[in-house]
C-alpha positions in Angstrom: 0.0 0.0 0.0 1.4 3.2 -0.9 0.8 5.4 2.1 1.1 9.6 2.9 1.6 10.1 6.2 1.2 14.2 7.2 3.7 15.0 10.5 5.6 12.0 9.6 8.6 13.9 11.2 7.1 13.9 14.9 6.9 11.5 17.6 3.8 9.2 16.5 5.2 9.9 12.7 8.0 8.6 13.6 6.7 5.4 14.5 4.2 4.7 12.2 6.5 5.2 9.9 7.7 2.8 11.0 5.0 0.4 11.6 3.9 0.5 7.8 7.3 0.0 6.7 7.2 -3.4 8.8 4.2 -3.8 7.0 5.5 -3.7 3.7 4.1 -0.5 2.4 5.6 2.4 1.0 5.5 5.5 3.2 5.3 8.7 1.0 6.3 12.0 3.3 5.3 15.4 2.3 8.4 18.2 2.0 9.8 19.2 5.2 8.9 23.1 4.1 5.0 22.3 3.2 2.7 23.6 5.7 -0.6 21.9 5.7 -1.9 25.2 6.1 -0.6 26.8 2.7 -3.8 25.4 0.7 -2.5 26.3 -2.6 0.8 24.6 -1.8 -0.7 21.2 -0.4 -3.3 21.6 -3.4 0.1 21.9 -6.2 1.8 18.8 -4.4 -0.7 16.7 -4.2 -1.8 16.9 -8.0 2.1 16.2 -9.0 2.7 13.2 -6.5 -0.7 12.2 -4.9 -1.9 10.2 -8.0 -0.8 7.0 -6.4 -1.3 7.3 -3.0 -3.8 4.6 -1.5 -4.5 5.8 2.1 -2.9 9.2 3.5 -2.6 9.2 7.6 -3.4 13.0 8.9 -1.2 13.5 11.7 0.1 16.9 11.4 -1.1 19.1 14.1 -0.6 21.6 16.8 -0.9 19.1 19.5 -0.5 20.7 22.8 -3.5 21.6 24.8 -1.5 24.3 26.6 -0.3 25.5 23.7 -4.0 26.5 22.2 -5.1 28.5 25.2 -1.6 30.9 24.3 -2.6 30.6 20.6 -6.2 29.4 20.1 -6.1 30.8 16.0 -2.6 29.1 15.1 -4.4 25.9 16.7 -7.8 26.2 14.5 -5.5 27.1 11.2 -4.1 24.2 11.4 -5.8 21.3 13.3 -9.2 21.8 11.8 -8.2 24.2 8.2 -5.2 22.0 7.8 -7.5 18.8 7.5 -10.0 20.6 5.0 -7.1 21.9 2.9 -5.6 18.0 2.9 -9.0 17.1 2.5 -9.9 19.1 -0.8 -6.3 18.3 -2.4 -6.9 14.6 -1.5 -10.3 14.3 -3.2 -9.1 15.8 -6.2 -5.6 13.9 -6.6 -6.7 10.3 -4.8 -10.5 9.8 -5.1 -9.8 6.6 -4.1 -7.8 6.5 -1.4 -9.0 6.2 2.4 -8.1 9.3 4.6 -7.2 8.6 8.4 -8.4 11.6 10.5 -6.7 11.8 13.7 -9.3 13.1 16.3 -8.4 13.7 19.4 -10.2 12.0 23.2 -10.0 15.8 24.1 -13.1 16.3 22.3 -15.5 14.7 25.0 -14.3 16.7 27.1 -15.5 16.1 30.9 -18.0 13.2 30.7 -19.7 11.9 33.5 -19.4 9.7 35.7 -22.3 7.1 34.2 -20.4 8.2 30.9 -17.2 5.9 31.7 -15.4 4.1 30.1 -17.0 6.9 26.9 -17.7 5.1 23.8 -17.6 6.7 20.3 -21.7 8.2 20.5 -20.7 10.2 23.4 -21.5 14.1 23.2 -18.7 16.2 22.3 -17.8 18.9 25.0 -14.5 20.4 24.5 -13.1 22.2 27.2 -10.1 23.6 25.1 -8.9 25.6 21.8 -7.4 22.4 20.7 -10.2 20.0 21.7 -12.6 22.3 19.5 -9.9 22.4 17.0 -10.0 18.5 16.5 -14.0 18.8 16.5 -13.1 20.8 13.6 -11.0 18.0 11.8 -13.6 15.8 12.1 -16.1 18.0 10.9 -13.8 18.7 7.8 -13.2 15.0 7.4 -16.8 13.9 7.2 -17.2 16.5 5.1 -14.9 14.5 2.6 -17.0 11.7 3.1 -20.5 12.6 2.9 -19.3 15.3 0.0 -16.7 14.2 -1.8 -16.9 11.1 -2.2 -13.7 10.0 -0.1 -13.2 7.0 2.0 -12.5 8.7 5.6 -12.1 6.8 8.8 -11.3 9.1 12.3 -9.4 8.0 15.0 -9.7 9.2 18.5 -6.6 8.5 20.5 -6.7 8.8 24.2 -3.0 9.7 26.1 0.2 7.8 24.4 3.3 7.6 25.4 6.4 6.3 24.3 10.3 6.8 23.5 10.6 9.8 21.8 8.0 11.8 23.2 8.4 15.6 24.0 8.7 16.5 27.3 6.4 19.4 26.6 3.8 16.1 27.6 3.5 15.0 31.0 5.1 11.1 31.2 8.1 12.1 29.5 8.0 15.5 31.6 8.0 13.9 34.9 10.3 11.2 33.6 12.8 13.7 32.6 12.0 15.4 36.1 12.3 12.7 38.4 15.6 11.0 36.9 17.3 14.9 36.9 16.2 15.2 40.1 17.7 11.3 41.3 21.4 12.9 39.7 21.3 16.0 41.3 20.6 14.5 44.4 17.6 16.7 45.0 14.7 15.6 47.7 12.0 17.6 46.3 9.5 17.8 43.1 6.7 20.3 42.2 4.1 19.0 39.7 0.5 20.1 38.1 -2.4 18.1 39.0 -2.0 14.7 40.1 -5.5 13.6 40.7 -6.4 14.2 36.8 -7.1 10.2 35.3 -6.2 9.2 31.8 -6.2 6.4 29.3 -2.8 5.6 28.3 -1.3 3.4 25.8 1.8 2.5 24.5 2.7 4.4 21.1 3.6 1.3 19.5 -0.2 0.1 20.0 -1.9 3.4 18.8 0.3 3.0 15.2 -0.6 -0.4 15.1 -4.2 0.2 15.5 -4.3 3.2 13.1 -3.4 1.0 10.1 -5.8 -1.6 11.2 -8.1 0.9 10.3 -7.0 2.4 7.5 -7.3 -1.6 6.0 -10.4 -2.9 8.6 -12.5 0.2 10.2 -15.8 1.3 8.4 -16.3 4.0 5.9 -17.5 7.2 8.2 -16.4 5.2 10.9 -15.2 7.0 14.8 -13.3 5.1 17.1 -11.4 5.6 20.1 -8.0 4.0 20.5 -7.5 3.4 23.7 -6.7 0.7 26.8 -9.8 0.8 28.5 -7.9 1.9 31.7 -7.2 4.5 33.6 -4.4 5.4 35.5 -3.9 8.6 37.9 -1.3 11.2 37.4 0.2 9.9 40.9 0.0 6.5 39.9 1.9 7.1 37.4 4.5 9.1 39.2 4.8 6.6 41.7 5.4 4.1 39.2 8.6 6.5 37.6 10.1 7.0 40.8 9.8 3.5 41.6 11.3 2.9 38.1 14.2 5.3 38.7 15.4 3.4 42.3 14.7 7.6 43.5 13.3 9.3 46.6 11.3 12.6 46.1 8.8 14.4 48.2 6.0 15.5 46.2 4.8 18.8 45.5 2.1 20.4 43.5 2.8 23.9 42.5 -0.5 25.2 41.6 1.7 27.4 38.9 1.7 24.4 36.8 -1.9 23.8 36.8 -3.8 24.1 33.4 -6.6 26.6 33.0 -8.6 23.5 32.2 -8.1 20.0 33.2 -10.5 17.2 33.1 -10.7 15.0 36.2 -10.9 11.5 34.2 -11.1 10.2 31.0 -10.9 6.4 29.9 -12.7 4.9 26.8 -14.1 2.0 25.5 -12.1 0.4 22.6 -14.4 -2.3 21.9 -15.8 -1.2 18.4 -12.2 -0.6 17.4 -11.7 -4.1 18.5 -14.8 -5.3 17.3 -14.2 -4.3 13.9 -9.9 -4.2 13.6 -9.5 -7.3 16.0 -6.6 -5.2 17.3 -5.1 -6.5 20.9 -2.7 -3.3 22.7 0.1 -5.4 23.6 2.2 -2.8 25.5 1.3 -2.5 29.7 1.9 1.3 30.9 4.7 -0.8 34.1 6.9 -1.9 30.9 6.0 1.2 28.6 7.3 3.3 31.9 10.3 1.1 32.5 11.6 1.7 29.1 11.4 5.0 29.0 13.1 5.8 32.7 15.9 3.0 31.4 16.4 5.4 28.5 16.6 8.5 30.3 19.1 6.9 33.3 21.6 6.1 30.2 21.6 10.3 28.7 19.6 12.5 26.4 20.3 10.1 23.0 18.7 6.8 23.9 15.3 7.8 23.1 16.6 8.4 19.3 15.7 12.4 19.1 12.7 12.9 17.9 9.8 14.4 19.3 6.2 15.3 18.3 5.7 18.8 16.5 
């Protein structure tokens, strides 16, 4: 299968790239100078070299949630305008190819209680700039769909984590955090919310199950990639420190809180399983223990790239 993958530069790009090169396809990249959100550019490359692409994976993105409450019109531009500009070039260039919109969990915002584990006919209530935004790339993806005719599948991704990751995201943050602080011989370690509860897979999972859908998931179909559990930010913590042999006292600094944070969110993966027969193979204890391993032995063992 000959497959574009947008961000293919970033963390998850990295590894799918990966993934579908295991896979045997062939992974086709945009330039590293085209901007999704130049329509006229991704419009003139796509009717030179899209002719032959089978399925195109939309991960390019503004993909912090911090980020969007600095910059809320960047975000739009290019999480939701971005996919309708991919979207219109695609239809024209590749009719038939299927289109992977990934969505966001952010865009269910806080759900209820009797909500949980959410499933994919939730309501939407985003609670951020970028959690609208990905509303936005859905909206723009259906749009192909129902209007032009393209095959388009979206993926909602709950938290993922892996080597590689930014530490402009929590895991890696803290993991970063906690081992500096084990060197330095500090005692202490201020962090945001702890209480906050996510659904957290290993990257190597998520890429996995995005190609299963690209081949497997339903034409207009939603689904939530996900674990099914949920683990607190202090879990999580304790399982780092534990991880890095350290001894911290724990702090939260209410300067690092976000102006929003939902208290939990885990979702229910069993359409995606249902209809992908995808397994996540990766537990969050080994996922964890890899990446404080990586960080103990210095800055390069993670390989350098991060998400963008």
């Amino acid at each position: 299968m000959r497959a574009l993958v947008t961000g293919s530069r970033g963390f998850v790009g990295t590894w799918l790239r990966a993934h579908l090169g295991a896979a045997g396809d062939e992974v086709v990249e945009l330039p590293a100078d085209l901007d999704v959100t130049d329509r006229a550019a991704i419009g003139a490359w796509m009717r030179t070299h899209g002719a032959a692409i089978e399925a195109c994976y939309h991960l390019a993105a503004q993909a912090s949630v911090a980020r969007s409450f600095e910059d809320p019109g960047h975000t739009w531009l290019t999480n939701a305008l971005g996919t309708q500009f991919l979207v219109e070039a695609l239809s024209e260039a590749a009719p038939a190819a299927t289109l992977l919109v990934v969505s966001s969990s952010e865009v269910y915002g806080a759900p209820a209680p009797d909500e949980l584990p959410v499933d994919e006919d939730a309501p939407l209530r985003p609670t951020s700039p970028y959690a609208a935004s990905k509303v936005g790339a859905e909206a723009a993806g259906l749009e192909g769909a129902w209007g032009r005719g393209l095959r388009v599948v979206i993926a909602r991704p709950f938290n993922h984590i892996g080597p590689g990751q930014s530490e402009a995201f929590v895991i890696p943050s803290l993991v970063g955090r906690v081992v500096e602080a084990h060197r330095n011989g500090e005692r202490v370690i201020r962090v945001g919310n702890l209480a906050a509860r996510r659904d957290f897979s290993d990257v190597r999972d998520v890429v996995a199950a995005y190609r299963a859908l690209v081949v497997d998931g339903h034409d207009r179909g939603v689904y939530n990639v996900c674990s099914g559990q949920a683990y607190s930010i202090r879990e999580v913590l304790e399982l780092i420190v534990r991880a890095a042999d350290a001894s911290l006292e724990v702090v939260v600094d209410p300067a690092l809180l976000r102006p929003v944070d939902v208290p939990v969110i885990v979702g229910n993966p069993a359409r995606l399983v249902a209809h992908t027969g995808v397994r996540f193979h990766h537990s969050l204890e080994a996922t964890i223990e890899e990446l404080v391993t990586s960080a103990l032995r210095g800055p390069t063992a993670t390989g350098g790239f991060v998400d963008r």
